[in-house]
Every structure is written in structure tokens, then in C-alpha cells.
C-alpha positions, 0 to 999 in steps of 0.5 A: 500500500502506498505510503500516502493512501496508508496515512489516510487509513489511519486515524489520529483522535482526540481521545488518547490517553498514552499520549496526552500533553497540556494544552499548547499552541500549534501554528502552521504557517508558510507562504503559496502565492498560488493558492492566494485567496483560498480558505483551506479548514483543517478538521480532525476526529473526534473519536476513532470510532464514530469518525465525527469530523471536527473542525480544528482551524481555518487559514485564509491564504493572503494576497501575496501567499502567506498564511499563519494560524495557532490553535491549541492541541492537548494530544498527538492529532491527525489533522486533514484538509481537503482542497482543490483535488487534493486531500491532505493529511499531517500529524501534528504535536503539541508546541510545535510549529509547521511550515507547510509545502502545499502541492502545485494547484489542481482545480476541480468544480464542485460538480466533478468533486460531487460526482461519484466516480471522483476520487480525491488525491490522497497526499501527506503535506511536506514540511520545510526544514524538518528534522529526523527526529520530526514525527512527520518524517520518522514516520514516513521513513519507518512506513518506506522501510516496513514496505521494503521489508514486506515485499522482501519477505511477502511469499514467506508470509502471506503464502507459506505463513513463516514466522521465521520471516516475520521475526527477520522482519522485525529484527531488520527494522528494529535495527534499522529503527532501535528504540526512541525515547518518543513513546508515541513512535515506539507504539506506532512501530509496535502496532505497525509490525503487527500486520506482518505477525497478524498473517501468522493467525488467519483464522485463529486470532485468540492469541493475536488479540490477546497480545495486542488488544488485551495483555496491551490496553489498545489505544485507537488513537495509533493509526496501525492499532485502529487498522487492526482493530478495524480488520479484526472486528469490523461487522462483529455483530454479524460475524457473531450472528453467522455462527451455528447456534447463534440464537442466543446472540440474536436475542442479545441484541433484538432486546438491546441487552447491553449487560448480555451483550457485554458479559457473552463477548468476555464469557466467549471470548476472553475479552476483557470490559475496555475489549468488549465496549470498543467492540460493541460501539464499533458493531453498533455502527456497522451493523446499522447500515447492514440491516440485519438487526433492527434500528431501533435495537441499536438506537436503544443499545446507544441509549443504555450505554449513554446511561450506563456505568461505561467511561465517559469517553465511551459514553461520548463516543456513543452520543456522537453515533447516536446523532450521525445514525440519525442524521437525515433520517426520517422523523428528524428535524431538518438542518435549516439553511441560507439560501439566495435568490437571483436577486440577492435577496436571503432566505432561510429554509425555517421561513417556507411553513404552511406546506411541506416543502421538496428540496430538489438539489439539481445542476440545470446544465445536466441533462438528467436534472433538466428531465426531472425538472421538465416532469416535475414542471407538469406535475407539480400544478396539482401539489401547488396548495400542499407543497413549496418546490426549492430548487437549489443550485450550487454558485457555480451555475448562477449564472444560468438565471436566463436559462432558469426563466426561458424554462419556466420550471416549477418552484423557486431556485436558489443559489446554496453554498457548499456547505449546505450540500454538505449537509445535506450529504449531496454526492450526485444530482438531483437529490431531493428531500420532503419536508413536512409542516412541522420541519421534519424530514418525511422522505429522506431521501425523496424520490425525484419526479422521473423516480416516483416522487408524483405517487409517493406524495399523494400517498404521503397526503392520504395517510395522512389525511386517515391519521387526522381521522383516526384522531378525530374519531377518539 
């Protein structure tokens, strides 16, 4: 794997314990007279599991290149900016100070960035006049070593599963790399050598799991120990619900027992609390979006844990899942928005009330949308009394306004940012949402009106209208 694309695997949190500091400023500076007037944010994680974005600093890049900002850290952090074509990645310590070489310039539109084929090239920022005890560069020189080693050694292991060449690879790096005083490079090593070591005990990781994630209290925030963790017990629910005589497991997490859950992975497996409750949040959020347990037993799982005697890192963690599953999901409030008419005029989303209002995210120089907005413009006369139609356009096509008015399409368009799109999870258009009267998402997705959207509306108004009766006859 490429140096690059491992960095951007791995992910640096803010809750490790191991290597923890007070609070002192980080500053990254440099001068990139090309990238003038752009606005760059820097985000980090929240916690390993939940992967919440959080964002660290912004930097504005002046007229003549140059840009400075500091910020606080308490911890080692990975931090990621994503920019032009470029995502960009660096690790971070406490009271240091970074000269940052940004790559040569490489545009794309919003729309090439939306589209579901883009692929964002992955990089590592350098740094100007950095020394070999930098953790940037002994990091980067450990990882060019430990491929060399792999591809010396990799039939031995992957094929013939050799331990004997295991050991030769860790005795070479260990003297090519002897032992730091940096307790966080030491533990980047130590997990990093793993994966070579993890080949020896496909299909019997007992042992293997005992000696990095037991006898070794696993700390997420070590960018190899996260992919071993993520190797090792990604889907766990549903590997644990596949096993012959696995009713009882089932059953465990149908009626959200927590204690049940937690006391059969230690009875079963050995494991230890801090083992088992990483693995039960880790499962919680696969096992949402594979749809084999119901969402509503993981929402109350979720909710248990937040109430339980779990560590409040723990507790944080689960409260950061429990508002990215539900994000956009049906039944939850809609994230109002700014929005701007072609006459510059501003709205917000909280000011269209009385009707349930379509969100339709389009891009009118796409022939697709333009289909969806020409059925919609003949369909929507009949909703005009039940439904407010947004159309939103991202800047880039505001300049389309002729063409918008020649069409006569139905609604209004208004001209959003990115960050409303981002919001709104738009990776591809058209993407519409319905909203009902009291703010809430009712189709989330919507269909859009070459898809449907025409028939699931009037069932929508049906339903409802027999909920209103049912109501009324109590």
C-alpha cells in the first residue's frame, strides 16, 4: 500500500490517553502565492470510532501567499484538509510549529468533486526544514522501510505463513529503527509490525488479540492499532450472528441487552470490559447500515450505554453515533439553511411553513436534472396548495438565471453554498428531500419526479389525511 493512501487509513483522535500533553499552541504557517485567496479548514476526529469530523482551524491564504494560524492541541492529532483535488493529511504535536509545502494547484468544480466516480488525491503535506527526529518524517521513513521489508519477505508470509520471516522482519527494522525515547513512535512501530505477525493467525486470532488488544490496553488513537482493530472486528455483530447456534446472540441484541451483550463477548471470548465496549460501539455502527438487526435495537443499545456505568469517553463516543445514525433520517428535524435568490435577496429554509416543502438539489446544465425538472414542471400544478418546490443550485451555475426563466420550471431556485450540500450529504444530482409542516424530514431521501416522487406524495397526503381521522374519531 502506498505510503500516502496508508496515512489516510489511519486515524489520529482526540481521545488518547498514552499520549496526552497540556494544552499548547500549534501554528502552521508558510507562504503559496498560488493558492492566494483560498480558505483551506483543517478538521480532525473526534473519536476513532464514530469518525465525527471536527473542525480544528481555518487559514485564509493572503494576497501575496502567506498564511499563519495557532490553535491549541492537548494530544498527538491527525489533522486533514481537503482542497482543490487534493486531500491532505499531517500529524501534528503539541508546541510545535509547521511550515507547510502545499502541492502545485489542481482545480476541480464542485460538480466533478460531487460526482461519484471522483476520487480525491490522497497526499501527506511536506514540511520545510524538518528534522529526523520530526514525527512527520520518522514516520514516513519507518512506513518506506516496513514496505521494503514486506515485499522482501511477502511469499514467506502471506503464502507459506513463516514466522521465521516475520521475526527477520522485525529484527531488520528494529535495527534499522532501535528504540526512541518518543513513546508515541515506539507504539506506532509496535502496532505497525503487527500486520506482518497478524498473517501468522488467519483464522485463529485468540492469541493475536490477546497480545495486542488485551495483555496491551489498545489505544485507537495509533493509526496501525485502529487498522487492526478495524480488520479484526469490523461487522462483529454479524460475524457473531453467522455462527451455528447463534440464537442466543440474536436475542442479545433484538432486546438491546447491553449487560448480555457485554458479559457473552468476555464469557466467549476472553475479552476483557475496555475489549468488549470498543467492540460493541464499533458493531453498533456497522451493523446499522447492514440491516440485519433492527434500528431501533441499536438506537436503544446507544441509549443504555449513554446511561450506563461505561467511561465517559465511551459514553461520548456513543452520543456522537447516536446523532450521525440519525442524521437525515426520517422523523428528524431538518438542518435549516441560507439560501439566495437571483436577486440577492436571503432566505432561510425555517421561513417556507404552511406546506411541506421538496428540496430538489439539481445542476440545470445536466441533462438528467433538466428531465426531472421538465416532469416535475407538469406535475407539480396539482401539489401547488400542499407543497413549496426549492430548487437549489450550487454558485457555480448562477449564472444560468436566463436559462432558469426561458424554462419556466416549477418552484423557486436558489443559489446554496457548499456547505449546505454538505449537509445535506449531496454526492450526485438531483437529490431531493420532503419536508413536512412541522420541519421534519418525511422522505429522506425523496424520490425525484422521473423516480416516483408524483405517487409517493399523494400517498404521503392520504395517510395522512386517515391519521387526522383516526384522531378525530377518539
Amino acid at each position: 500500500m502506498k505510503l500516502k493512501t496508508l496515512l489516510l487509513f489511519f486515524v489520529l483522535t482526540a481521545g488518547s490517553s498514552l499520549f496526552a500533553h497540556a494544552q499548547k499552541p500549534v501554528t502552521l504557517m508558510g507562504k503559496v502565492p498560488e493558492y492566494s485567496g483560498y480558505h483551506i479548514d483543517f478538521y480532525g476526529f473526534a473519536d476513532a470510532i464514530s469518525e465525527e469530523k471536527q473542525l480544528l482551524t481555518s487559514l485564509k491564504i493572503n494576497s501575496d501567499g502567506t498564511f499563519s494560524t495557532s490553535f491549541p492541541l492537548s494530544e498527538i492529532t491527525y489533522i486533514f484538509a481537503e482542497f482543490d483535488a487534493y486531500q491532505a493529511s499531517l500529524f501534528l504535536v503539541p508546541g510545535e510549529q509547521y511550515e507547510l509545502i502545499f502541492p502545485p494547484r489542481k482545480p476541480v468544480s464542485s460538480s466533478q468533486k460531487r460526482n461519484p466516480f471522483f476520487e480525491a488525491d490522497e497526499i501527506t503535506f511536506l514540511l520545510k526544514n524538518s528534522d529526523a527526529q520530526e514525527l512527520n518524517r520518522q514516520i514516513g521513513q519507518f512506513e518506506l522501510a516496513y514496505l521494503k521489508e514486506e515485499s522482501r519477505y511477502f511469499n514467506q508470509i502471506y503464502h507459506q505463513h513463516s514466522k521465521a520471516a516475520v521475526d527477520s522482519l522485525k529484527s531488520n527494522l528494529h535495527q534499522q529503527f532501535p528504540e526512541t525515547d518518543n513513546s508515541y513512535f515506539e507504539h506506532y512501530k509496535f502496532y505497525r509490525t503487527a500486520f506482518a505477525e497478524f498473517a501468522l493467525h488467519q483464522g485463529q486470532p485468540a492469541e493475536f488479540v490477546r497480545r495486542y488488544f488485551i495483555d496491551r490496553k489498545p489505544d485507537l488513537s495509533v493509526p496501525p492499532c485502529k487498522q487492526l482493530f478495524q480488520q479484526l472486528f469490523t461487522n462483529y455483530f454479524e460475524f457473531e450472528a453467522s455462527k451455528i447456534h447463534s440464537t442466543d446472540f440474536k436475542r442479545l441484541v433484538a432486546q438491546a441487552d447491553l449487560g448480555g451483550i457485554e458479559n457473552y463477548l468476555i464469557t466467549k471470548n476472553g475479552w476483557n470490559s475496555f475489549l468488549s465496549r470498543l467492540v460493541i460501539l464499533q458493531s453498533i455502527n456497522d451493523a446499522y447500515f447492514q440491516g440485519q438487526f433492527p434500528q431501533r435495537s441499536l438506537f436503544r443499545l446507544l441509549d443504555k450505554i449513554t446511561e450506563s456505568q461505561w467511561s465517559q469517553e465511551n459514553k461520548a463516543i456513543a452520543r456522537r453515533l447516536k446523532d450521525k445514525l440519525s442524521y437525515l433520517q426520517q422523523g428528524s428535524e431538518a438542518p435549516n439553511f441560507s439560501m439566495t435568490d437571483f436577486s440577492g435577496e436571503k432566505h432561510q429554509l425555517s421561513d417556507f411553513t404552511g406546506k411541506y416543502v421538496y428540496l430538489n438539489f439539481t445542476r440545470v446544465s445536466n441533462p438528467i436534472c433538466r428531465q426531472h425538472l421538465d416532469q416535475l414542471k407538469e406535475s407539480a400544478s396539482q401539489f401547488e396548495q400542499k407543497l413549496h418546490i426549492l430548487n437549489l443550485i450550487l454558485p457555480e451555475e448562477a449564472d444560468k438565471q436566463e436559462l432558469i426563466l426561458q424554462q419556466n420550471w416549477a418552484g423557486n431556485f436558489y443559489v446554496v453554498d457548499e456547505k449546505v450540500a454538505d449537509t445535506y450529504r449531496v454526492n450526485n444530482f438531483p437529490l431531493a428531500y420532503l419536508i413536512d409542516k412541522n420541519g421534519r424530514l418525511a422522505l429522506s431521501p425523496a424520490p425525484n419526479p422521473l423516480d416516483g416522487f408524483e405517487q409517493h406524495f399523494l400517498n404521503l397526503l392520504k395517510q395522512n389525511r386517515i391519521n387526522e381521522l383516526r384522531n378525530q374519531s377518539k
